[in-house]
C-alpha positions as CSV (number, residue, x, y, z in Angstrom):
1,X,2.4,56.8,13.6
2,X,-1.3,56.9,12.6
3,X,-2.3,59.1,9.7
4,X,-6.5,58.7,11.2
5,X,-6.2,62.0,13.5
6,X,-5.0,63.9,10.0
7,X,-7.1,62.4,7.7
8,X,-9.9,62.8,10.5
9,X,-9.5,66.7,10.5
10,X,-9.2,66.9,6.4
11,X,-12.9,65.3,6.5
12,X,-14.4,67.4,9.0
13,X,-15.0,64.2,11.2
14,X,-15.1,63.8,14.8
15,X,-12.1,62.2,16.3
16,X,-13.8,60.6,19.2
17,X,-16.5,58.6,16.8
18,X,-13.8,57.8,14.9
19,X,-12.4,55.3,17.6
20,X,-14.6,52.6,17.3
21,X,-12.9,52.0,13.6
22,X,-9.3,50.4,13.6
23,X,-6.8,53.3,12.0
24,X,-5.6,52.8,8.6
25,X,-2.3,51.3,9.6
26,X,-4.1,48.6,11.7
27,X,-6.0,47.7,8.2
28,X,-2.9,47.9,6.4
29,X,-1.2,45.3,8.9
30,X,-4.7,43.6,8.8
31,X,-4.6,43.1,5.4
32,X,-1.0,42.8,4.9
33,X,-1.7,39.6,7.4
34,X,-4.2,38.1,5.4
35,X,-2.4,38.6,1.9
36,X,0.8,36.4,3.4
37,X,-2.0,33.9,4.9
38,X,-3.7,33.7,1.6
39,X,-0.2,33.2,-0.3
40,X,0.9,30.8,2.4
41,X,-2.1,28.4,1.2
42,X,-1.8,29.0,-2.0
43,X,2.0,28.0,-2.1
44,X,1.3,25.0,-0.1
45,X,-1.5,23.8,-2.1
46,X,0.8,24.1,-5.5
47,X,3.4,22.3,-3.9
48,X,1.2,19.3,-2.5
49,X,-0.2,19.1,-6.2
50,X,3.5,19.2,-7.9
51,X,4.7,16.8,-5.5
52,X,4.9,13.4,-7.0
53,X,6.8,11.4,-4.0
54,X,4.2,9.1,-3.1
55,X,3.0,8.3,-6.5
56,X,5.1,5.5,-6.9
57,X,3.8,4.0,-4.2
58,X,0.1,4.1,-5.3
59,X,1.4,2.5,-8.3
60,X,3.1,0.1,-6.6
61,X,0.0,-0.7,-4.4
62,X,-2.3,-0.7,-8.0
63,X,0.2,-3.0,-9.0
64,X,-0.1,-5.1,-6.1
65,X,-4.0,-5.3,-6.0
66,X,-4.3,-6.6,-9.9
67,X,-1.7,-8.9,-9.6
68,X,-3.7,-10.5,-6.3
69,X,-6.9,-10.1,-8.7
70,X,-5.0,-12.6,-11.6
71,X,-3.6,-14.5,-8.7
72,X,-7.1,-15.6,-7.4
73,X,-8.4,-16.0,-10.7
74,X,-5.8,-18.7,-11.7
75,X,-6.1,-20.4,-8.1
76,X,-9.2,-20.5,-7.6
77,X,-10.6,-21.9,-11.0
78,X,-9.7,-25.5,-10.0
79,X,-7.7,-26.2,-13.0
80,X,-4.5,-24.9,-11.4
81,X,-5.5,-26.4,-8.0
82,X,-5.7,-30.1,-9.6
83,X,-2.3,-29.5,-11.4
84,X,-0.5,-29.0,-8.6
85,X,-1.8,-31.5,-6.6
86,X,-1.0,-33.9,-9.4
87,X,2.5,-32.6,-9.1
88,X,2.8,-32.6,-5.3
89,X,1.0,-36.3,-5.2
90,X,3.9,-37.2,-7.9
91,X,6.8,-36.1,-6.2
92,X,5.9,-37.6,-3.0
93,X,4.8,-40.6,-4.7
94,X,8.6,-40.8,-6.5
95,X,10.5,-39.8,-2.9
96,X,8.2,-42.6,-0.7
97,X,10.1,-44.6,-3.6
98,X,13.3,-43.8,-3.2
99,X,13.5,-44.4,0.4
């Protein structure tokens, strides 16, 4: 039921110029429909930014990326290079003379 025609006749308006507007139940649905889209969003949104699932696994990768960083550092300085080459020269060096 659309409450236009009524209003329409309360306001002295003419009903036929009155068509090109939507009637006041169409705007209530319209707007009805754009209140659950807005609190649709909005619900989503809260929940993405309450949602902690996948932070362990940035830590994880944070983690991952320093401990590469020390890695490299250690490696590539030389010093650690030349002590395990010592050690690797001395083992083979004691297993050629066990054979």
């Amino acid at each position: 039921m659309t409450y236009a025609p009524i209003i329409f006749k309360k306001l002295n308006l003419n009903p036929k110029v009155s068509n090109l507007y939507p009637s006041f139940n169409e705007q209530f649905i319209g707007i009805k429909m754009v209140t659950e889209i807005y609190l649709k969003i909005k619900n989503l949104i809260a929940d993405f930014i309450e949602d902690e699932s996948g932070v362990t696994a940035v830590e994880y990768a944070v983690i991952a990326v320093a401990m590469s960083a020390v890695l490299l550092a250690v490696f590539k300085t030389g010093m650690m290079t030349e002590i395990l080459n010592n050690a690797m020269t001395a083992i083979k060096a004691n297993v050629d003379a066990a054979k």
